[in-house]
Structures are given as C-alpha cells and as structure tokens.
C-alpha positions as CSV (number, residue, x, y, z in Angstrom):
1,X,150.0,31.9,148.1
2,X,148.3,33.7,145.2
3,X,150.2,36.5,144.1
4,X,149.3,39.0,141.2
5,X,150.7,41.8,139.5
6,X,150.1,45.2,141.7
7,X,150.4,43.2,145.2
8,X,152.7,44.4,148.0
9,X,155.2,42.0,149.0
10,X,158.3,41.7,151.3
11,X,160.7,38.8,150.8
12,X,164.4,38.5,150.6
13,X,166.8,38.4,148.1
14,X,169.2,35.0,148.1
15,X,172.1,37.2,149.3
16,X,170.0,37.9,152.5
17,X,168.8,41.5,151.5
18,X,165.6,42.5,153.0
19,X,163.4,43.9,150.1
20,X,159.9,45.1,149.4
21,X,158.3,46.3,146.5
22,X,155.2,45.1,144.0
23,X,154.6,42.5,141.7
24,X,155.6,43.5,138.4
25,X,154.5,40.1,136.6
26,X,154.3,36.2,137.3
27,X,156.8,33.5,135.7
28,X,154.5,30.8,135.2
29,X,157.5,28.6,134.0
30,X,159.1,27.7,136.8
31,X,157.7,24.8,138.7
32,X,157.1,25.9,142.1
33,X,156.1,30.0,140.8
34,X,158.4,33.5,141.0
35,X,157.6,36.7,140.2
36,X,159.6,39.8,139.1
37,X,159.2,42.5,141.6
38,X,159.9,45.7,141.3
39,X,162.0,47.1,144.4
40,X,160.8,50.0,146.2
41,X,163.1,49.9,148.8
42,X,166.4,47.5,150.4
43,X,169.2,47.9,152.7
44,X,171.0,47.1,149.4
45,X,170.6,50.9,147.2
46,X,171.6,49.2,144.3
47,X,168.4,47.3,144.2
48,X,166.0,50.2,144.4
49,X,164.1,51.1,141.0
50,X,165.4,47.6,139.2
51,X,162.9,44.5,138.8
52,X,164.3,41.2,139.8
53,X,163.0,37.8,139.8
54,X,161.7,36.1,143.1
55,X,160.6,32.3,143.3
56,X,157.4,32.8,145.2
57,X,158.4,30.8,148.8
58,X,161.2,34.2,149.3
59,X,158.5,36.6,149.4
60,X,155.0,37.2,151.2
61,X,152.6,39.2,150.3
62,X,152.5,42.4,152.6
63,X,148.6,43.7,153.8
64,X,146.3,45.6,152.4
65,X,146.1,48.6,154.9
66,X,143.2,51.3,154.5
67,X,144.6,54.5,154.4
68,X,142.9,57.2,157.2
69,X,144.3,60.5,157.2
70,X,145.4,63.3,154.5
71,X,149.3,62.5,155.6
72,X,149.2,58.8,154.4
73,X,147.6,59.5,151.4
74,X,150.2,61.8,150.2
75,X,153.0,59.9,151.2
76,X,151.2,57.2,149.2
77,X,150.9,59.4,146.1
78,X,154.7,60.2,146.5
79,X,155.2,56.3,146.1
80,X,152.8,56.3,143.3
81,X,154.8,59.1,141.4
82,X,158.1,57.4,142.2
83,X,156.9,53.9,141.0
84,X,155.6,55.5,137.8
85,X,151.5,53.8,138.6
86,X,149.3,56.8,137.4
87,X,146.0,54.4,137.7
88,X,147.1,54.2,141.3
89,X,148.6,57.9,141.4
90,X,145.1,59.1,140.3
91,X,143.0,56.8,142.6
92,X,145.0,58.4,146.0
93,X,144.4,61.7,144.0
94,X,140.7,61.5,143.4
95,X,140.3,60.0,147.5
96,X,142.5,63.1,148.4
97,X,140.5,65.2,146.8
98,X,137.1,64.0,148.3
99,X,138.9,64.2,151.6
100,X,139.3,67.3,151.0
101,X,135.7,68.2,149.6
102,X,134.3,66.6,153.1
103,X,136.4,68.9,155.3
104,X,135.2,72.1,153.4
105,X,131.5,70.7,153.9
C-alpha cells in the first residue's frame, strides 16, 4: 500500500482504538513503513487533534468519494477548517461556489 501525505486512512491504534484521520507525513526509517496521522476522530477523545505514529499494516487507506450535493461539501469545509488545510478549505470553497453559480444560471 502506497500511502502519502493528504490520504484518508482508517486503522487502529495498538490499544484497539478505532481511528481515522490523514497522513500527516511518512517515516521512511522503519523497515516495513508508518506514518504519523493526524486524528480526526476515535472512540478514544484524547486522540482527536494529536498526530501519532502508525506502522503502515494498522491502517488502510479510506476512498476517495466524489462529493454530490451542497450539504457534503460544507460539512467537508467544516473538516477542512477544523484540520487547519486551507489548500483543501479553499478547493471545497471555490466547487461550492460554482455550485452555486450553476443553480442561479
């Protein structure tokens, strides 16, 4: 599995917490590969908002999914804001915003 900073993954932590979150960088030192993901959400709160290190076999890389409707997209900006990504904050902004521009057509 290739991962690189910006994917999706899921995976879970070695205490058996179910996490998902992005890939905030890649650990080429360790043999078999890990990344440190930052967590977007757990059933463990305490994890949320820190970056932890993953070997790559605990996590899988999560979909790309192609977003459809106005409601999606700003509930993906949200994520954006609260993962601090303007690049992707202002991508979902600009494809709101031509949404937006075809409806009033």
């Amino acid at each position: 599995m290739f991962l690189k900073p910006g994917d999706w993954i899921k995976g879970e932590s070695l205490d058996g917490e179910l996490i998902i979150g992005y890939v905030d960088s890649l650990l080429p030192d360790i043999p078999d590969g890990a990344v440190k993901v930052t967590v977007v959400t757990s059933d463990n709160n305490k994890k949320i908002g820190k970056t932890i290190p993953f070997l790559s076999k605990q996590v899988k890389a999560l979909p790309v999914s192609n977003v459809s409707n106005k409601t999606q997209i700003q509930f993906l900006i949200d994520l954006a804001l609260a993962t601090g990504d303007k690049e992707w904050f202002m991508e979902l902004s600009s494809e709101l915003n031509s949404m937006k521009q075809h409806v009033m057509e």
